[in-house]
C-alpha positions as CSV (number, residue, x, y, z in Angstrom):
1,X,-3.1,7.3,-15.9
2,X,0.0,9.2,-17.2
3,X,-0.8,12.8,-17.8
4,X,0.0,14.3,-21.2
5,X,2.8,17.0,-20.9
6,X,2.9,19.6,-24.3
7,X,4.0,22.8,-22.9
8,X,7.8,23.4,-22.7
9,X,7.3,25.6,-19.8
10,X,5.5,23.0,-17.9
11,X,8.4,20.8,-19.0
12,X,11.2,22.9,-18.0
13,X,10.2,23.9,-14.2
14,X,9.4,19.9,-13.4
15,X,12.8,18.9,-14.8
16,X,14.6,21.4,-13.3
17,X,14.5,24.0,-10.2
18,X,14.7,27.8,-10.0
19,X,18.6,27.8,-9.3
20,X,19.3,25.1,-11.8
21,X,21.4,26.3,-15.3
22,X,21.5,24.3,-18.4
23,X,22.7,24.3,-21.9
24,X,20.2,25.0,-24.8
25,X,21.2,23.7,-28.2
26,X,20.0,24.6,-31.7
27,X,20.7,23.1,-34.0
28,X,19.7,24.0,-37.9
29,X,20.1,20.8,-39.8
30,X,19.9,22.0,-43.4
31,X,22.5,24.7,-43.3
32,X,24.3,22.6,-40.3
33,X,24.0,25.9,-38.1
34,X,24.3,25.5,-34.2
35,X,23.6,27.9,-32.1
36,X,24.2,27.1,-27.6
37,X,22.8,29.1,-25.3
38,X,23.3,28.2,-21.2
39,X,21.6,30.2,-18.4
40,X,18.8,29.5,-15.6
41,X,16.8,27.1,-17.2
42,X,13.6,29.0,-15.5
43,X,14.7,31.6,-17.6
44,X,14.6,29.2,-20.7
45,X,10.6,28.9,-19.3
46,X,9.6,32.2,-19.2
47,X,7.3,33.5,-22.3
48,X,9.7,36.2,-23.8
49,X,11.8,33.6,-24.6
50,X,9.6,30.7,-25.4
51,X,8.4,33.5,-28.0
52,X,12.4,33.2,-29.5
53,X,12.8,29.6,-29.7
54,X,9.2,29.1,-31.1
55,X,10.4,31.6,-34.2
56,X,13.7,29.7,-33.9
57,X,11.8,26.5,-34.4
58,X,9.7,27.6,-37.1
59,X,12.7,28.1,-39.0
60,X,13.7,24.7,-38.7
61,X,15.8,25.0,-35.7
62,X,15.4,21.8,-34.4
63,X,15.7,22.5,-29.9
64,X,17.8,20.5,-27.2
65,X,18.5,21.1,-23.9
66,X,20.8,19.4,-21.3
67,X,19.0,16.9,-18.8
68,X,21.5,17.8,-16.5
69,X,22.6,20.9,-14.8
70,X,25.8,22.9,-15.3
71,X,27.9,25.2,-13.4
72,X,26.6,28.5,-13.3
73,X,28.7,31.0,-15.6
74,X,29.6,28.2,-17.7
75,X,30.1,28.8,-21.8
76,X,29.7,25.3,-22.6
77,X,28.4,21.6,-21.7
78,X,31.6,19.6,-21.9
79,X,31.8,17.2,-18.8
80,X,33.5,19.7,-16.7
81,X,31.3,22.2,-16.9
82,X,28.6,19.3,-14.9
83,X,26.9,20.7,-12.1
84,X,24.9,18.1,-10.6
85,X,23.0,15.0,-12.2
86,X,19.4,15.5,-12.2
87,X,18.5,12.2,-14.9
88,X,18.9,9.5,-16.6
89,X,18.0,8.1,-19.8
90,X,17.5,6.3,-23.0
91,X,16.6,6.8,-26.5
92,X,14.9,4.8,-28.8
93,X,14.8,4.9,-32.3
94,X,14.6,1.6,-33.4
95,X,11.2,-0.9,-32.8
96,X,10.6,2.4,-30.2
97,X,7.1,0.8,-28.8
98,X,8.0,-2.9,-28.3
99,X,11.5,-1.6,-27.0
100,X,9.7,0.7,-24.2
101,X,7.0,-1.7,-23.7
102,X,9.9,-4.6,-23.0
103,X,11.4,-1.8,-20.4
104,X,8.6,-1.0,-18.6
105,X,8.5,-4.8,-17.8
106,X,11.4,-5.0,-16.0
107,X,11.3,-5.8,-12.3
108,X,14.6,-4.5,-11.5
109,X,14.1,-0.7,-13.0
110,X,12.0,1.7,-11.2
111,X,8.8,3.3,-13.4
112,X,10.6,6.3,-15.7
113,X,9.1,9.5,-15.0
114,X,8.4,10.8,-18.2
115,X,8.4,9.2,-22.1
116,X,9.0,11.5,-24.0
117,X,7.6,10.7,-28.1
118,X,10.1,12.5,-30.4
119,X,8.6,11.3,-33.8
120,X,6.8,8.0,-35.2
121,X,8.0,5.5,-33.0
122,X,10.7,6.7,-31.5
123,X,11.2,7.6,-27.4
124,X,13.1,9.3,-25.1
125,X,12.7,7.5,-21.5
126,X,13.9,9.5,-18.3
127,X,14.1,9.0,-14.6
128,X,14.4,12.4,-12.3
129,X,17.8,11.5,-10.0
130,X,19.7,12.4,-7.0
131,X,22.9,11.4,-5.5
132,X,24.6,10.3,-8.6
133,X,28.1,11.5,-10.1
134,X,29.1,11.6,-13.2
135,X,30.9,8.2,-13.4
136,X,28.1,6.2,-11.9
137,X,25.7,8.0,-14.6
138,X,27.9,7.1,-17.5
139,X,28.4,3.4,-16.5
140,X,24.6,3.1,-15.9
141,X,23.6,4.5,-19.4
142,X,26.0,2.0,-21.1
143,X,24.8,-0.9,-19.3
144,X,20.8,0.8,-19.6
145,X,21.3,1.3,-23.3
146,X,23.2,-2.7,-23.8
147,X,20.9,-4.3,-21.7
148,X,17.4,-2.6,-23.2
149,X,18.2,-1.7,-27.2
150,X,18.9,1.9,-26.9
151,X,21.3,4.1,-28.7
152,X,24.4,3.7,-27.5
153,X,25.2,6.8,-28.4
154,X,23.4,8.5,-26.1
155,X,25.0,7.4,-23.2
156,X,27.3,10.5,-21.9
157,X,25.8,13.3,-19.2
158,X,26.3,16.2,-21.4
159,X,23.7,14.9,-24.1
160,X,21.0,16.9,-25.2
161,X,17.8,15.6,-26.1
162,X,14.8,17.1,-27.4
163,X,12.7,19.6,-25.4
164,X,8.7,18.9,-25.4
165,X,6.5,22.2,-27.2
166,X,8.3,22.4,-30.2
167,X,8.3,20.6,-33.4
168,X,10.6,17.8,-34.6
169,X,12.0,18.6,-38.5
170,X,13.6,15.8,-39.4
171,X,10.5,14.2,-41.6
172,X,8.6,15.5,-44.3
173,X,6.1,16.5,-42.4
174,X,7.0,17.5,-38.7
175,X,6.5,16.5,-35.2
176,X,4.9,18.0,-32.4
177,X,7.3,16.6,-29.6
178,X,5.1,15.6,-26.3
179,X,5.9,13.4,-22.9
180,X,3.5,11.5,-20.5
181,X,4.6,12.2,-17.2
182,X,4.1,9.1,-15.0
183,X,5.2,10.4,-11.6
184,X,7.2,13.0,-9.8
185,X,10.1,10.4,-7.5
186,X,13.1,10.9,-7.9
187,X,15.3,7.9,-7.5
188,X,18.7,6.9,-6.3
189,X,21.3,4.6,-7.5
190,X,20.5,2.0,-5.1
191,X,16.7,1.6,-7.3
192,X,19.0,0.9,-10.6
193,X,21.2,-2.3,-11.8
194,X,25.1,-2.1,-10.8
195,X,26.9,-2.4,-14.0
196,X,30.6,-3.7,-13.8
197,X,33.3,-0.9,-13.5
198,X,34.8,0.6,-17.0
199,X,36.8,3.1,-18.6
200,X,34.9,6.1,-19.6
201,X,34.8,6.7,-23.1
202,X,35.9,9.6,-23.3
203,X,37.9,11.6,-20.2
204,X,35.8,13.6,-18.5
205,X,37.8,16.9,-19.8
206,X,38.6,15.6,-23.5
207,X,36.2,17.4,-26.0
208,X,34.8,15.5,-28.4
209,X,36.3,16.6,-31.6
210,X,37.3,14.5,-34.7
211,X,40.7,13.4,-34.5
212,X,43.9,15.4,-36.2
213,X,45.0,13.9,-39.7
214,X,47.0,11.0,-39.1
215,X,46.2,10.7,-35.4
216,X,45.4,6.8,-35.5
217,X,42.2,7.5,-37.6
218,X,40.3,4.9,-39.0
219,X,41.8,3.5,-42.4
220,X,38.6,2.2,-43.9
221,X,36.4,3.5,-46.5
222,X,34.3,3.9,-43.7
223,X,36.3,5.9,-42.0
224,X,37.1,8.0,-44.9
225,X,33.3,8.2,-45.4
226,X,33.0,10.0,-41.9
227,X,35.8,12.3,-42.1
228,X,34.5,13.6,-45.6
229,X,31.2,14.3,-43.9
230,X,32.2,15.7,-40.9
231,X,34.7,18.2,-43.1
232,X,32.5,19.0,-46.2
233,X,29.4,19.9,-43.4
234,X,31.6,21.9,-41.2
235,X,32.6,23.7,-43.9
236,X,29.1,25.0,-44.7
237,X,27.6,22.0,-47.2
238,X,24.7,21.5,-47.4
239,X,23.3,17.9,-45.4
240,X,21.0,17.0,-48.1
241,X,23.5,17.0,-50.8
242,X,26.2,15.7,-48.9
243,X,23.6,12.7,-48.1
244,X,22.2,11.9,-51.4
245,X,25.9,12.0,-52.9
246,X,27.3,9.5,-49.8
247,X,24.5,7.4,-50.2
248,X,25.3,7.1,-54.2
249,X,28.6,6.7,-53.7
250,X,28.5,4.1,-51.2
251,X,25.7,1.5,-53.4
252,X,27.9,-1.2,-52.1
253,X,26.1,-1.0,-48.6
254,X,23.0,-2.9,-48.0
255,X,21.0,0.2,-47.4
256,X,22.7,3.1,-48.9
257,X,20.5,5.6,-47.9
258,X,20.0,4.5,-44.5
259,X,24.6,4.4,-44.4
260,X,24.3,7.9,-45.4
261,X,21.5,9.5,-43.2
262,X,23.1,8.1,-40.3
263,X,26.3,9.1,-41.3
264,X,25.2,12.7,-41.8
265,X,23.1,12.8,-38.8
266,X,25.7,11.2,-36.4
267,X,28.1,14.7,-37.7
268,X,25.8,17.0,-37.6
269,X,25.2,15.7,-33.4
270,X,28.7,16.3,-33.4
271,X,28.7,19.8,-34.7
272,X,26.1,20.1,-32.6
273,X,28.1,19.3,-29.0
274,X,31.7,20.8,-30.5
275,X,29.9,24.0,-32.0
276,X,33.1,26.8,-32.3
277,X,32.9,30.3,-33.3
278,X,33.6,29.4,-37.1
279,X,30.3,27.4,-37.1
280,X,27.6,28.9,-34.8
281,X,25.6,31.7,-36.6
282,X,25.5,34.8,-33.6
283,X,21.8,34.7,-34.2
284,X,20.0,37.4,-30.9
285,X,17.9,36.3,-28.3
286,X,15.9,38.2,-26.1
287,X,18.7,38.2,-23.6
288,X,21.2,39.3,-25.2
């Protein structure tokens, strides 16, 4: 039987070990605040600052962390700053439970180590690693996420996914986020499919930032659409508005509102990984 995993500290020191640094992100949907914090990810564990991002949370602060490690000293999580692959993984958000059960059916995938519940129906899946780099981790995620339903989007090493222990905001009511932890093996990449050779998507030193005006953007209304939101939410607007007046504006779409939440959310994750001074609220921590 899997056992039930709720405490973030508990979390933290299985995912990771003592020498091990990672980047924390906050992220404060309504006001479209980030805030990123890297360091010893033991640190992260340690009750004095639980105690900050538990107040950080109950402000809405919705909390991330790196799955993988970075170089110690590092400011920020682009690939570069990659220290060493410690997992892999999916996420589910759509038909979660069928599309995990269909996974853990698979002959040719080894048992994930932890499932990690988010919200409603929706699932993080991840598999502790060893011996991977960073190009063999990428290809696998695309294939992974093709091959079983997952968001493509989460497909890149620096990605941050929720941390178990602390509460999901996104829904009316919120989310206590929890994992069932199925084993302790770490795997190889001999246990996992070989997925032809391709570009990565993005050079492993190329921030992801929207593109300059002009620089072969997208034409479309859709297009438009995203560069509206990613400018007016930047610039301090607030996500439910910008949402509500997206999703009027756009009634031609089968499902407006859906259009617009995604649109909004897929911005704000942006934000979120491309935070710069102008944007991140210097909010204290206990270690600084």
């Amino acid at each position: 039987m899997p056992d039930l995993i709720q405490d973030a500290a508990e979390y933290l020191t299985e995912l990771f070990t003592p020498d091990d640094h990672v980047a924390l992100t906050l992220v404060q949907k309504p006001t479209a605040t980030v805030v990123q914090r890297t360091g010893a990810a033991h640190a992260f564990a340690t009750p004095r600052y639980l105690r900050w991002l538990r107040f950080m949370n109950r402000d809405r602060y919705e909390i991330y962390s790196t799955m993988n490690t970075v170089t110690p000293g590092s400011h920020g999580r682009r690939k570069h700053n990659i220290h060493e692959i410690r997992h892999v993984y999916l996420d589910f958000d759509d038909d979660g439970e069928n599309a995990v059960e269909a996974l853990l059916r698979r002959d040719d995938l080894p048992h994930p180590n932890y499932i990690v519940r988010t919200s409603p129906h929706k699932f993080q899946v991840l598999w502790r690693v060893a011996g991977f780099t960073l190009l063999e981790t990428e290809r696998l995620l695309r294939g992974l996420a093709r091959d079983t339903g997952a968001d493509i989007a989460v497909t890149d090493a620096t990605h941050v996914l929720r941390l178990v222990g602390f509460l999901n905001h996104k829904y009316a009511t919120p989310h206590f986020v929890t994992a069932l932890r199925f084993h302790r093996n770490i795997f190889t990449p001999a246990h996992f499919p070989v997925y032809p050779t391709e570009p990565l998507a993005v050079s492993e030193h190329t921030r992801l930032v929207a593109k300059p005006a002009g620089a072969g953007r997208d034409p479309s209304r859709s297009g438009q659409d995203w560069r509206d939101t990613l400018s007016r939410l930047r610039r301090g607007a607030d996500p439910r508005t910008v949402t509500a007046e997206l999703a009027a504006a756009r009634a031609d779409k089968p499902n407006a509102q859906y259009y617009a939440e995604r649109t909004v959310e897929r911005a704000l994750a942006l934000i979120a990984q491309t935070p710069s001074d102008r944007y991140c609220r210097n909010t204290s921590d206990p270690t600084r």
